[in-house]
PDB file of N, CA, C, O and CB in Angstrom:
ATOM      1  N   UNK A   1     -12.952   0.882   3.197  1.00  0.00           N
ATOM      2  CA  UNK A   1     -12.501   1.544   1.995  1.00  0.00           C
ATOM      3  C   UNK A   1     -11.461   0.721   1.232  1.00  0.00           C
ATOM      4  O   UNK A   1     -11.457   0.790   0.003  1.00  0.00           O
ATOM      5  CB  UNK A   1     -11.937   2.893   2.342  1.00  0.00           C
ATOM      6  N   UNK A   2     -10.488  -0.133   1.939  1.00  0.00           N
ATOM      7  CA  UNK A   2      -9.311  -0.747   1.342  1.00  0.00           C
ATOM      8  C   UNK A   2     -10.158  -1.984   0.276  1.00  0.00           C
ATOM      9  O   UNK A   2      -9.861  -2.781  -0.613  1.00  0.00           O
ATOM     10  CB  UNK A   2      -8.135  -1.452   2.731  1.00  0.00           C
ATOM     11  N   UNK A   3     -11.288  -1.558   0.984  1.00  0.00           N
ATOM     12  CA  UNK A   3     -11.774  -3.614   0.229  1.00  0.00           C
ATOM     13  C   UNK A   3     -12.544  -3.231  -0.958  1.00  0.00           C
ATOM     14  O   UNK A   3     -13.224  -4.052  -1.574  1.00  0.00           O
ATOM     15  CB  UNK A   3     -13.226  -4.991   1.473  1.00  0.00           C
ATOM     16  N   UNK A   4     -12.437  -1.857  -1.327  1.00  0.00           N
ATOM     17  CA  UNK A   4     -13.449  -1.823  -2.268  1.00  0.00           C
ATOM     18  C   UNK A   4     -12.620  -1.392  -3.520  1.00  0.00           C
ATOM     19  O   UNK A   4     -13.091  -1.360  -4.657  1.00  0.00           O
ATOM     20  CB  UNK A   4     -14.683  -0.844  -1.856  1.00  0.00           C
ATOM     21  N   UNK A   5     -11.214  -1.032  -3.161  1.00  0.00           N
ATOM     22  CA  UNK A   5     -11.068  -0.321  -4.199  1.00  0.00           C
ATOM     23  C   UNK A   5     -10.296  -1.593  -5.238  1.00  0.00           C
ATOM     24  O   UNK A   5     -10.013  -1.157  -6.354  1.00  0.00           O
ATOM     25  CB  UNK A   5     -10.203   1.149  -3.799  1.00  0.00           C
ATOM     26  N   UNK A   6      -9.951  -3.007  -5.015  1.00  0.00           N
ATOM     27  CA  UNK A   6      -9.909  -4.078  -5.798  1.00  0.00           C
ATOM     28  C   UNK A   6     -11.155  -4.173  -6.501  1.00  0.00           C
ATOM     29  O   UNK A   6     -10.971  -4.746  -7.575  1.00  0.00           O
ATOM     30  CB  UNK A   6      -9.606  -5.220  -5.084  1.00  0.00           C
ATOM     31  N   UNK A   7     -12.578  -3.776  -6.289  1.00  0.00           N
ATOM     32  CA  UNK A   7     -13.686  -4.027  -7.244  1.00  0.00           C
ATOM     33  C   UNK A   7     -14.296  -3.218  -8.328  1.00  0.00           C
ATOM     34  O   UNK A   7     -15.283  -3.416  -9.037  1.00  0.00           O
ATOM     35  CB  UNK A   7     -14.594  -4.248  -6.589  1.00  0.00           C
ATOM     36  N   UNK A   8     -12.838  -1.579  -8.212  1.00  0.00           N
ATOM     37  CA  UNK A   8     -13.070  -0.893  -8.819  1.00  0.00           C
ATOM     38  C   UNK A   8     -12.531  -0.951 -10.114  1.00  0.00           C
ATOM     39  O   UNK A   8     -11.403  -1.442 -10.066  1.00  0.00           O
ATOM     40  CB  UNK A   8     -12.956  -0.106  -8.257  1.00  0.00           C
ATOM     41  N   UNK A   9     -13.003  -0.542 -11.655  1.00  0.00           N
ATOM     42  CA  UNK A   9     -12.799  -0.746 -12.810  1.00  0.00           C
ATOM     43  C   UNK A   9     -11.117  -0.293 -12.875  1.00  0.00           C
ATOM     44  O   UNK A   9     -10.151  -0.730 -13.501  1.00  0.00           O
ATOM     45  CB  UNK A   9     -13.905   0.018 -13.684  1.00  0.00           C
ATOM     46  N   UNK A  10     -11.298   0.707 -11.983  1.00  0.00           N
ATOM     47  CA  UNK A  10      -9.666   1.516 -12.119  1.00  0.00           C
ATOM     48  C   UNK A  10      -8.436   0.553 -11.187  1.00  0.00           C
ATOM     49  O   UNK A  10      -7.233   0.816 -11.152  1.00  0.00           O
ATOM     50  CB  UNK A  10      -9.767   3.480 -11.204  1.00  0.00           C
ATOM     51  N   UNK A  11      -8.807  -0.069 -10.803  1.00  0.00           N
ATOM     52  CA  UNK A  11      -7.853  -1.418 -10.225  1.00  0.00           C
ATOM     53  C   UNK A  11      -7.774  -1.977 -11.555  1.00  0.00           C
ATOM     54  O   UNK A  11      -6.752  -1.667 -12.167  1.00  0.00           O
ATOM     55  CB  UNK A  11      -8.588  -2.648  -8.928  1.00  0.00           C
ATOM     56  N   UNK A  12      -8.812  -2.919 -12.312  1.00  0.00           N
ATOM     57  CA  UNK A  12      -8.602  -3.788 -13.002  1.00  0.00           C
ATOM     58  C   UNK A  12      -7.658  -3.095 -14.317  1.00  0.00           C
ATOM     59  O   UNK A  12      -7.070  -3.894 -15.046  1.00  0.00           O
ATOM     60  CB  UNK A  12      -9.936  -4.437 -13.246  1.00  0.00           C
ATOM     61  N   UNK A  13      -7.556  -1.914 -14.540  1.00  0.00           N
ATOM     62  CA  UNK A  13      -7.117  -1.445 -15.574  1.00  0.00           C
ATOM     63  C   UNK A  13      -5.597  -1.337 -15.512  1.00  0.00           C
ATOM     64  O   UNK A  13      -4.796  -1.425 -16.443  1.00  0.00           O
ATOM     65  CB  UNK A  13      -7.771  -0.306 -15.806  1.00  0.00           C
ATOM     66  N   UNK A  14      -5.299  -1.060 -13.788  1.00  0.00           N
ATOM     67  CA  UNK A  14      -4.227  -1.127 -13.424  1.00  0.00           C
ATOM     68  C   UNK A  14      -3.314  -2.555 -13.073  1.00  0.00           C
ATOM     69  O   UNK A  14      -2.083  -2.555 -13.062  1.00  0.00           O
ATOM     70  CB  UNK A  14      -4.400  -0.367 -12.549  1.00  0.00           C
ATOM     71  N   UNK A  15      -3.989  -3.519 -12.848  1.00  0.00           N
ATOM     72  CA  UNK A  15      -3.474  -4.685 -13.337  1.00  0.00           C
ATOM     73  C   UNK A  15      -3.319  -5.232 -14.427  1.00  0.00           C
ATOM     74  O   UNK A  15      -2.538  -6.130 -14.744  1.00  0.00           O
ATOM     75  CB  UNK A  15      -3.850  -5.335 -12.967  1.00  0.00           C
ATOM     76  N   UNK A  16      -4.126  -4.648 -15.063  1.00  0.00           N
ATOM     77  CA  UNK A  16      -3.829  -5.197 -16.928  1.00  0.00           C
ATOM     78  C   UNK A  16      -2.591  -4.560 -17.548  1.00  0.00           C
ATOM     79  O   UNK A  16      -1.817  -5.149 -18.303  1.00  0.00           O
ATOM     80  CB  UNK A  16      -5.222  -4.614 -18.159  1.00  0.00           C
ATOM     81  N   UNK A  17      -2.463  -3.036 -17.069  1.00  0.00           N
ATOM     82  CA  UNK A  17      -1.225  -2.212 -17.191  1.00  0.00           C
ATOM     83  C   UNK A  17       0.150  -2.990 -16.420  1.00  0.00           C
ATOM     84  O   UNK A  17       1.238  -3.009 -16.995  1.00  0.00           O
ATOM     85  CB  UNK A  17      -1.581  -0.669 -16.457  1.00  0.00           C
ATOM     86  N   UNK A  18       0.029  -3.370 -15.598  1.00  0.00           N
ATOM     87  CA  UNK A  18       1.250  -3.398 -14.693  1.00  0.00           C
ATOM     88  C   UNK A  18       1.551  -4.953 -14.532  1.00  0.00           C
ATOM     89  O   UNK A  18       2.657  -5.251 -14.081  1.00  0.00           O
ATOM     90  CB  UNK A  18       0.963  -2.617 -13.166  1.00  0.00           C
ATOM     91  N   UNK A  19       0.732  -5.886 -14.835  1.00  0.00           N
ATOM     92  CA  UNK A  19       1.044  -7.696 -14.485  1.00  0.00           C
ATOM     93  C   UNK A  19       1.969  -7.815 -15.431  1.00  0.00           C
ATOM     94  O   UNK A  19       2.772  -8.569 -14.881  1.00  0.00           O
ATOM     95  CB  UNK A  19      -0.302  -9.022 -14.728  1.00  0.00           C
ATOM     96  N   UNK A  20       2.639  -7.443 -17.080  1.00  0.00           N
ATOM     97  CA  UNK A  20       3.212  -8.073 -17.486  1.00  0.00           C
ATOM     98  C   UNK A  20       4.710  -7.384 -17.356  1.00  0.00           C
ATOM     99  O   UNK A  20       5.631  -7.598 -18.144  1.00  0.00           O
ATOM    100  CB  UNK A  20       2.613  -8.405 -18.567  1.00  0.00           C
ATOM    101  N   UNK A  21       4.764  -6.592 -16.306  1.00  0.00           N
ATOM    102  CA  UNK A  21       5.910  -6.071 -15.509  1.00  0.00           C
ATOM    103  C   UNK A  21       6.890  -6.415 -14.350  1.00  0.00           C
ATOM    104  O   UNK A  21       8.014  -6.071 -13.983  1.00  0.00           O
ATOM    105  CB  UNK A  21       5.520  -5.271 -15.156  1.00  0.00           C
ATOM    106  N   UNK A  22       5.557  -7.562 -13.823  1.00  0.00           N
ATOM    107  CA  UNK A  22       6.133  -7.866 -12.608  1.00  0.00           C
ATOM    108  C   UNK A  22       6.539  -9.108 -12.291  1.00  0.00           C
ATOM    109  O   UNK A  22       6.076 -10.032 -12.958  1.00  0.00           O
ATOM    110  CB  UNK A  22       5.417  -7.549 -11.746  1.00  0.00           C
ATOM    111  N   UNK A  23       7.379  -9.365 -11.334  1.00  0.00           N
ATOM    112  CA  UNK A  23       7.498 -11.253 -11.370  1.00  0.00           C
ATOM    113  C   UNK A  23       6.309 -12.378 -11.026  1.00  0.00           C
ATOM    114  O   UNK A  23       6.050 -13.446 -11.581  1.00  0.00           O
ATOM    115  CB  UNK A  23       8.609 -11.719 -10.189  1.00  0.00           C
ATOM    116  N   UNK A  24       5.629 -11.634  -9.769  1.00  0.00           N
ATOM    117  CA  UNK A  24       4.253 -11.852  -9.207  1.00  0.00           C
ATOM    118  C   UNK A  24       3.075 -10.965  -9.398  1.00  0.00           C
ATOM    119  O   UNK A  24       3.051  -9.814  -9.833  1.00  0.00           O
ATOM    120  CB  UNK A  24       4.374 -11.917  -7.923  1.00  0.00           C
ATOM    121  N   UNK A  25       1.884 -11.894  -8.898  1.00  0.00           N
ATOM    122  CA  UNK A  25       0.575 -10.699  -8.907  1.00  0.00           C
ATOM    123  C   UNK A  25       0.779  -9.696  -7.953  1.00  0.00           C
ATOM    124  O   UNK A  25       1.578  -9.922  -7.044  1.00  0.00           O
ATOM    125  CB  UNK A  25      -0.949 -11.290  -8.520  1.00  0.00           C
ATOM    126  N   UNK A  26       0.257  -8.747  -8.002  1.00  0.00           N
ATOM    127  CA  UNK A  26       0.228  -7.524  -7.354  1.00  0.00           C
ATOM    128  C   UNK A  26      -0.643  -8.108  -6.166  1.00  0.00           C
ATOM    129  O   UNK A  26      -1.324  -9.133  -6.133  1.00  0.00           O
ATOM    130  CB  UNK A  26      -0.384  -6.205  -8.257  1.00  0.00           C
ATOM    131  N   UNK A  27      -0.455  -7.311  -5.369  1.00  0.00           N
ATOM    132  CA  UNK A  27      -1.628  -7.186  -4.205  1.00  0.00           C
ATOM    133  C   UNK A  27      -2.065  -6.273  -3.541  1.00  0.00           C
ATOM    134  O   UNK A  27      -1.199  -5.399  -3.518  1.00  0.00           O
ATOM    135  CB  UNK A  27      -1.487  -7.767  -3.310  1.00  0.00           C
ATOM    136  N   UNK A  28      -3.360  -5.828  -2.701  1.00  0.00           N
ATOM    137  CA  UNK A  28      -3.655  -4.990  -2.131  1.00  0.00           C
ATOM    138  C   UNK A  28      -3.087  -5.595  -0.480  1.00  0.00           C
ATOM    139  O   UNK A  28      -2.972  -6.796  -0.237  1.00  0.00           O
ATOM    140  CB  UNK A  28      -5.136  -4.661  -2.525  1.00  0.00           C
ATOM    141  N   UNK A  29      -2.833  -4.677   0.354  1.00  0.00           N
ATOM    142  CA  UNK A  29      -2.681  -4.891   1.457  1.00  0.00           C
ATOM    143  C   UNK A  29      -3.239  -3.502   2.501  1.00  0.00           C
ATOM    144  O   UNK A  29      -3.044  -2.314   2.245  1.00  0.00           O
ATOM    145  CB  UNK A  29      -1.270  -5.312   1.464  1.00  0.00           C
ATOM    146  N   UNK A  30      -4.020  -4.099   3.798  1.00  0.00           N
ATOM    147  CA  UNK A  30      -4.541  -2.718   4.601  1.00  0.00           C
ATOM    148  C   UNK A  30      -3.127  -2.747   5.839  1.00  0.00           C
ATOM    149  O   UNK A  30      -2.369  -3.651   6.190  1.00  0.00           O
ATOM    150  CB  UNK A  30      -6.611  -2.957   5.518  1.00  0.00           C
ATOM    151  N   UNK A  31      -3.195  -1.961   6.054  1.00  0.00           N
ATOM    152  CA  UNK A  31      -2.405  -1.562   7.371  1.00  0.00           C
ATOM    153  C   UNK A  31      -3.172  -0.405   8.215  1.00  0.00           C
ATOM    154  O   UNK A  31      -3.945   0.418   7.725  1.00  0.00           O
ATOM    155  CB  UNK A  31      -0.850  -0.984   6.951  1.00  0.00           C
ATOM    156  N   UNK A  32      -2.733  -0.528   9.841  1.00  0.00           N
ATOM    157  CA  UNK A  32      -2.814   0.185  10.618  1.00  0.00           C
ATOM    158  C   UNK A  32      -2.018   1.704  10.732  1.00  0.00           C
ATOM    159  O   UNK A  32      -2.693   2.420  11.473  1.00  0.00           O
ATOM    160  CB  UNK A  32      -2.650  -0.598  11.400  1.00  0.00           C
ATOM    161  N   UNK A  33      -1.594   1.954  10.559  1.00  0.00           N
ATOM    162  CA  UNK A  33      -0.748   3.128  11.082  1.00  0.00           C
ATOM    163  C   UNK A  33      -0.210   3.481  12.578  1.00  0.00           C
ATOM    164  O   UNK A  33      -1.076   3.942  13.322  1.00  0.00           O
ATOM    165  CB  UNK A  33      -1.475   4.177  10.765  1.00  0.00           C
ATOM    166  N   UNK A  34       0.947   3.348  13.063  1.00  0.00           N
ATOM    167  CA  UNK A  34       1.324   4.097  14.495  1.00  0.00           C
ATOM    168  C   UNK A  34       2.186   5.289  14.529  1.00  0.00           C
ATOM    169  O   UNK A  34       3.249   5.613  13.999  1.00  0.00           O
ATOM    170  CB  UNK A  34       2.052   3.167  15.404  1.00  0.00           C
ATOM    171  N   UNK A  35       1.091   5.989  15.593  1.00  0.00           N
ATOM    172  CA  UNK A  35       1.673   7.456  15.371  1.00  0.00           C
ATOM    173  C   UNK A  35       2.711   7.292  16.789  1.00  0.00           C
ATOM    174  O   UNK A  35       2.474   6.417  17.622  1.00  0.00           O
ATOM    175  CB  UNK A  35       0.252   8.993  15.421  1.00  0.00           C
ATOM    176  N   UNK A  36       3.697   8.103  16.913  1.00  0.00           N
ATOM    177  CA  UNK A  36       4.618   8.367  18.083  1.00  0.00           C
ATOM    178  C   UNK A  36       4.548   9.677  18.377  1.00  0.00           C
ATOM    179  O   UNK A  36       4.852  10.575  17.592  1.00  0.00           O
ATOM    180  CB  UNK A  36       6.026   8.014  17.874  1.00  0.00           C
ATOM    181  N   UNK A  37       4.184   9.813  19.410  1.00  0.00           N
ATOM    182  CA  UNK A  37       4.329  11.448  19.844  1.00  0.00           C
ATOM    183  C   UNK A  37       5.654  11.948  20.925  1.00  0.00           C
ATOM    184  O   UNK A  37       6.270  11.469  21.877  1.00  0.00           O
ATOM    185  CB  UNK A  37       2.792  11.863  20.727  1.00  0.00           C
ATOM    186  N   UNK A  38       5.647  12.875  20.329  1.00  0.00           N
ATOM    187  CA  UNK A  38       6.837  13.250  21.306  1.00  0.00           C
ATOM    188  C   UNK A  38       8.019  12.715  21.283  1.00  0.00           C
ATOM    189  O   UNK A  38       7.978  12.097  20.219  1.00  0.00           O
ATOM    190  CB  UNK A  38       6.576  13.064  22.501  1.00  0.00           C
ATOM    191  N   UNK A  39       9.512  12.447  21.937  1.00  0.00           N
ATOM    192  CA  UNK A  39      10.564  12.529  21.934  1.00  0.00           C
ATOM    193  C   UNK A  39      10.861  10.916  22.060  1.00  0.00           C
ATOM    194  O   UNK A  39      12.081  10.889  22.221  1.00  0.00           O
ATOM    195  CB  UNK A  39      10.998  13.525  22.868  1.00  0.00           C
ATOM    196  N   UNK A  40      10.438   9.694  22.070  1.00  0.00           N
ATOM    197  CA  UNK A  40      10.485   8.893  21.930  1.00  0.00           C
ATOM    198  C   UNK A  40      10.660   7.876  20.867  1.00  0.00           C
ATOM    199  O   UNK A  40      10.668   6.650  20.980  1.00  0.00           O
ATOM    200  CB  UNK A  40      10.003   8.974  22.371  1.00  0.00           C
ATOM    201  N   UNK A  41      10.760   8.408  20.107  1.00  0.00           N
ATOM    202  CA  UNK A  41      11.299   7.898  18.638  1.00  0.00           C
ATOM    203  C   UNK A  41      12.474   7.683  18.745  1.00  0.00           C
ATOM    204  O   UNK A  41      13.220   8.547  19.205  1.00  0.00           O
ATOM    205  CB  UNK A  41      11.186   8.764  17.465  1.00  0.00           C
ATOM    206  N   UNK A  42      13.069   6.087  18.215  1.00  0.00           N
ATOM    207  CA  UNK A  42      14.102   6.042  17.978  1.00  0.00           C
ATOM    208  C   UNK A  42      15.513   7.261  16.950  1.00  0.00           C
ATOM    209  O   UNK A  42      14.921   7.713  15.970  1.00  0.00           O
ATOM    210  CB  UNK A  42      13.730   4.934  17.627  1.00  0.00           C
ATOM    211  N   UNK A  43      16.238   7.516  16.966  1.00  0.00           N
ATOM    212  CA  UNK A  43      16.902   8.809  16.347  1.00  0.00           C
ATOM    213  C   UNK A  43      16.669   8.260  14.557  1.00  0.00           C
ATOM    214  O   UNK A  43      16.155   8.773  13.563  1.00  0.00           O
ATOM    215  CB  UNK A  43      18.952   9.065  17.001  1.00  0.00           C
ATOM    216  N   UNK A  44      17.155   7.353  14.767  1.00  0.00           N
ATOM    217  CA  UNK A  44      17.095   6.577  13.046  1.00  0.00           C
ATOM    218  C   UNK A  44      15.787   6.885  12.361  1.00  0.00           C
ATOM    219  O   UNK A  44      15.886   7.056  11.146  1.00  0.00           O
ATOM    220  CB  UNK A  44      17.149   4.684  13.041  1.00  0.00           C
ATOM    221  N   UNK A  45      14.288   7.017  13.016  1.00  0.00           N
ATOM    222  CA  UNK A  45      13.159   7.160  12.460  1.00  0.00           C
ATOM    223  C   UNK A  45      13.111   8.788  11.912  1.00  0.00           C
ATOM    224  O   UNK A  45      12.226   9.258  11.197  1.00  0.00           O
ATOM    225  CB  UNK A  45      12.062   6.706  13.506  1.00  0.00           C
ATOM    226  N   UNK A  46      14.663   9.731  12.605  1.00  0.00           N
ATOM    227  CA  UNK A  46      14.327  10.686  12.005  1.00  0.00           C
ATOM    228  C   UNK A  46      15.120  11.197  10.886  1.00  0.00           C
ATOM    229  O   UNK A  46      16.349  11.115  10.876  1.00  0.00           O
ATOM    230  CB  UNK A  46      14.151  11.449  12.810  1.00  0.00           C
ATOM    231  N   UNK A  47      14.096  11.982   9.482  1.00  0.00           N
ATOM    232  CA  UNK A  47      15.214  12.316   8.762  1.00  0.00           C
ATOM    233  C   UNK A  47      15.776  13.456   9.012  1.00  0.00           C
ATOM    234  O   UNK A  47      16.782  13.797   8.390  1.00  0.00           O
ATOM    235  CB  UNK A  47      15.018  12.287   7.585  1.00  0.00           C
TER     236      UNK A  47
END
């Protein structure tokens, strides 16, 4: 899903909107997610 949505018209519209805003090109990036369960979380991770 992450790789498709750079080929979508609504990306390109959003770089035409937003490049002459920024210092660099934008980018897409995927990430994983980690979940923690239970009481093991550092205290700082909570708000």
């Amino acid at each position: 899903m992450p790789r498709a949505f750079p080929k979508e018209p609504r990306y390109a519209a959003y770089i035409a909107e937003v490049t002459p805003l920024l210092a660099n090109q934008p980018g897409v990036r995927a990430v994983t997610p980690v979940w923690i369960k239970g009481g093991d979380a550092p205290s700082s991770w909570i708000r």
